[in-house]
C-alpha positions in Angstrom: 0.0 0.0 0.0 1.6 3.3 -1.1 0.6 5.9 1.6 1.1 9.8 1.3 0.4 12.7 -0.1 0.6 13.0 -4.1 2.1 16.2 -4.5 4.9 15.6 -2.5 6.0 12.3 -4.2 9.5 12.1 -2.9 8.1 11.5 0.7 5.4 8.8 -0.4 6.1 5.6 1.6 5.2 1.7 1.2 3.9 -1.0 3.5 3.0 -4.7 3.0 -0.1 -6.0 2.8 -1.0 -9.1 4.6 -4.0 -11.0 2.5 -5.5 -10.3 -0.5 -6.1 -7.0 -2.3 -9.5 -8.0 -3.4 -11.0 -9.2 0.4 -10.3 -8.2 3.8 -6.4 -7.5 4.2 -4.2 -6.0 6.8 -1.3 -3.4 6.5 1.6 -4.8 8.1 4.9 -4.0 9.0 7.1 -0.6 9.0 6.7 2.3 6.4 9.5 2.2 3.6 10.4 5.3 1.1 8.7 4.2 -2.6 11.7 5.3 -4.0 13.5 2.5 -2.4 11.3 -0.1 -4.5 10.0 -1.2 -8.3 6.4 -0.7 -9.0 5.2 -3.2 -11.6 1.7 -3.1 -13.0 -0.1 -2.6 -10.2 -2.9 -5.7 -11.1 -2.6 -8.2 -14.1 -6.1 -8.6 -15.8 -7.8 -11.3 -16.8 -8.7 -9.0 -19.7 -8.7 -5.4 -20.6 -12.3 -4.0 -21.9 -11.6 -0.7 -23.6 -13.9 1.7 -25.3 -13.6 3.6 -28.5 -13.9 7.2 -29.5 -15.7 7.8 -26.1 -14.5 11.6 -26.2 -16.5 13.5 -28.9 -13.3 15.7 -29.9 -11.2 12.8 -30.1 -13.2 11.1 -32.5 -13.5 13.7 -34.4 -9.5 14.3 -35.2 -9.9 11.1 -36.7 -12.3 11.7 -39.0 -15.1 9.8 -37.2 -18.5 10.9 -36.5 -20.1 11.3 -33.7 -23.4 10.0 -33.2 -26.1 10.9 -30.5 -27.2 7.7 -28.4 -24.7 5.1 -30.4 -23.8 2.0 -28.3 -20.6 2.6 -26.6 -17.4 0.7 -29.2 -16.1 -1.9 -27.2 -12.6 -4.2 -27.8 -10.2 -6.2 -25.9 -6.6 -5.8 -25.3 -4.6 -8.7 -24.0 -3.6 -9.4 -20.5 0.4 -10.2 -22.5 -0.5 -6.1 -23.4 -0.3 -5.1 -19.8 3.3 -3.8 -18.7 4.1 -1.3 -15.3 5.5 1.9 -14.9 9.0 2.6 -15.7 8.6 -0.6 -18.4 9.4 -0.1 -21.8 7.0 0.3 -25.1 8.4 -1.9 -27.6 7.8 -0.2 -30.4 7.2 -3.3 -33.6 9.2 -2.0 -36.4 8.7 -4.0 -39.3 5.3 -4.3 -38.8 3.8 -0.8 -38.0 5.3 2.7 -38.8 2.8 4.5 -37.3 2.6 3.6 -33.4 -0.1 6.3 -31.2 0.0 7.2 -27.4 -3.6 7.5 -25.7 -3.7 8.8 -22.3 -6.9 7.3 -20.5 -8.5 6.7 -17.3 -8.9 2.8 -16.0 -11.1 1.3 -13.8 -10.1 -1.3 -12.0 -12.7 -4.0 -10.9 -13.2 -5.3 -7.3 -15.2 -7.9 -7.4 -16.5 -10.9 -9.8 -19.7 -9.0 -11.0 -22.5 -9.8 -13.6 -25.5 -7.5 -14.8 -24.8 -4.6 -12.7 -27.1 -1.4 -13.3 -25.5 1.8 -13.2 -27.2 2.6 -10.0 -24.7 0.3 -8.5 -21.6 0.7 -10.6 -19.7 2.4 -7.8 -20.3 -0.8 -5.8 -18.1 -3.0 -8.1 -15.4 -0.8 -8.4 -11.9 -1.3 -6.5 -10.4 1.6 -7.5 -9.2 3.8 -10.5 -5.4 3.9 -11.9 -3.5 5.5 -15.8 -3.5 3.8 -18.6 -2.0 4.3 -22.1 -4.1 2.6 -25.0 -0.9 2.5 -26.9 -2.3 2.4 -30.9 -0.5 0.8 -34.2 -2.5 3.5 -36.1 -1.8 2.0 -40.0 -3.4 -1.2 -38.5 -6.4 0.2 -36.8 -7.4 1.9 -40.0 -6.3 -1.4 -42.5 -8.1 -3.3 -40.4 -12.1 -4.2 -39.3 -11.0 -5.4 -36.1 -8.6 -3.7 -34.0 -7.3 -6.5 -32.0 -3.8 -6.5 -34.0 -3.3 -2.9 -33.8 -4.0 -2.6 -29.9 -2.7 -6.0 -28.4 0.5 -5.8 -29.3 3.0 -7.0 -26.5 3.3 -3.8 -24.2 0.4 -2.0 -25.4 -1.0 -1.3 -22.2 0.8 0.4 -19.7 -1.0 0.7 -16.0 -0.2 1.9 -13.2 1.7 3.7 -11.3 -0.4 2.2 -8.8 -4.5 1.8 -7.9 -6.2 4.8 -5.8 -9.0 3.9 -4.5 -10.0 7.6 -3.7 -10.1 9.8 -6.4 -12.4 12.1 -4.8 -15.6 10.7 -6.3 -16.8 7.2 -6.2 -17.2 7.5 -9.7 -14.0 9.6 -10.6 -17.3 12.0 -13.2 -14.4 15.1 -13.3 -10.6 14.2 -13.3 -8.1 15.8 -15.1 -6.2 13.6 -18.3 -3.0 14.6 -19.8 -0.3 13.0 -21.7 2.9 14.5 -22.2 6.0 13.3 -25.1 9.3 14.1 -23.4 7.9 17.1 -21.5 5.4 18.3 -23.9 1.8 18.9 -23.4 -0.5 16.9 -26.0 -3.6 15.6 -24.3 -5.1 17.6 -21.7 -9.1 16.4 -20.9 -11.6 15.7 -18.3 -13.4 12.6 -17.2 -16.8 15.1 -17.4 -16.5 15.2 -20.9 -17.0 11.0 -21.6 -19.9 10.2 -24.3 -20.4 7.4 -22.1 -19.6 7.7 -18.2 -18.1 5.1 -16.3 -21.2 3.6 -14.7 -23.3 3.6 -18.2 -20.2 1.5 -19.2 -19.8 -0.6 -16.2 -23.6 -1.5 -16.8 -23.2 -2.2 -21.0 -20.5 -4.2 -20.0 -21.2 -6.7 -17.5 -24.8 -7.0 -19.6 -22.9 -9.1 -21.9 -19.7 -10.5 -20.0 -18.5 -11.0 -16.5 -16.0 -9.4 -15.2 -13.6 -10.7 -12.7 -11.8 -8.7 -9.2 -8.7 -7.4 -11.4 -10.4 -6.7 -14.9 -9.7 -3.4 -16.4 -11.8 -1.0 -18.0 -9.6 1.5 -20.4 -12.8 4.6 -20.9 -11.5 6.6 -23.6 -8.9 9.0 -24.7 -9.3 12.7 -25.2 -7.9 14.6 -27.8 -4.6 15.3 -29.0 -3.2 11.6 -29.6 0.1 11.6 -31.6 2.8 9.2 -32.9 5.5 7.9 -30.9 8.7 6.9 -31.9 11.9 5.0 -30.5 13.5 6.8 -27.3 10.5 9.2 -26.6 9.0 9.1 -22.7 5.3 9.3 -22.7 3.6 10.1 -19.8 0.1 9.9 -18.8 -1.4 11.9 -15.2 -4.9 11.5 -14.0 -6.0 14.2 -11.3 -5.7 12.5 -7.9 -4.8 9.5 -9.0 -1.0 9.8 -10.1 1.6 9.7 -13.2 2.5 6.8 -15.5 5.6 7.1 -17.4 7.3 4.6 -20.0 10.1 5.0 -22.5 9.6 3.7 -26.0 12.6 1.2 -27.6 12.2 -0.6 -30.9 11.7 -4.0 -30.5 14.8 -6.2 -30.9 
């Protein structure tokens, strides 16, 4: 459990957990600086449900319309996507040219839920954490499917670790941005999804279950850009914390 205050990260401390994150568990032992240890991804999915064009201005820099009332656009990333803060992007040269960031808000599922109306969506939910919906763009526009072109190996990066207060159960107006080696490129709010998190929690469990770990990826805002070899990429998420990975081409 990572304990302190966010905006003074350097004094952020650790503590083990005795049980499992997902029941009844204990904090145990004395506090250790976070800077003294590795964050990995801080769960591993049994799957990753993301949805498409879910911010109006993002789908309309790619050409796509919008339409009032549309079902939300659903996919699957692989749980071999998922990769932790500080891990590398691999980017697959040879394959695609054109590789996209998109800076996103996940939810992170609590507990093994089915048919769950939006009126209890805040019920299922463990807690919220960044994500990067990392995009072979040629592929997702050669393609009907998008499965290639967002499950690549390292396509999801999550982290840097789950809060499970972001200041509203349903996290309805947090701040997204994604920078590029210190640059500003996305900068959004939750308030702005076509489709908010529990209207998407309810679609989703209508037709699948979803098990304590699953992630939901719930769009990216505007701004999404190409990546290349040797840029850092990093995605922030109003009280919830910063991602960061470095891109490599994959050997």
């Amino acid at each position: 459990m990572v304990e302190g205050d966010l905006d003074r990260p350097a004094e952020l401390t650790i503590r083990q957990v005795d049980g499992h994150p997902f029941a009844p568990f204990q904090v145990v032992g004395e506090p250790q600086p976070l800077a003294d240890v590795r964050l990995v991804s801080p769960v591993l999915p049994s799957k990753v449900v993301a949805i498409g064009r879910n911010y109006a201005d993002h789908a309309k820099e790619l050409g796509n319309e919008v339409v009032p009332d549309a079902a939300p656009i659903t996919f699957l990333k692989p749980s071999t996507s998922v990769i932790g803060p500080g891990d590398r992007i691999q980017y697959p040269t040879g394959v695609s040219h054109d590789v996209h960031y998109e800076g996103e808000l996940a939810v992170v599922i609590g507990r093994l839920c089915r048919e769950v109306p939006a009126a209890r969506a805040a019920d299922v939910i463990l807690g919220y954490t960044c994500a990067n919906d990392v995009t072979a763009r040629d592929l997702q526009k050669a393609e009907p499917q998008w499965a290639r072109a967002k499950g690549f190996d390292t396509f999801c990066p999550l982290g840097p670790w789950i809060e499970t207060d972001p200041g509203s159960p349903l996290a309805d107006d947090l701040a997204v941005t994604t920078t590029v080696n210190g640059e500003l490129r996305q900068a959004g709010r939750t308030s702005a999804l076509l489709h908010p998190i529990a209207e998407l929690i309810e679609f989703i469990t209508a037709a699948m279950t979803l098990l304590p770990g699953d992630v939901i990826l719930t769009g990216t805002p505007a701004g999404v850009g190409p990546l290349e070899p040797g840029d850092e990429v990093s995605v922030a998420i109003e009280n919830v914390g910063t991602l960061t990975n470095s891109v490599v081409a994959r050997g």
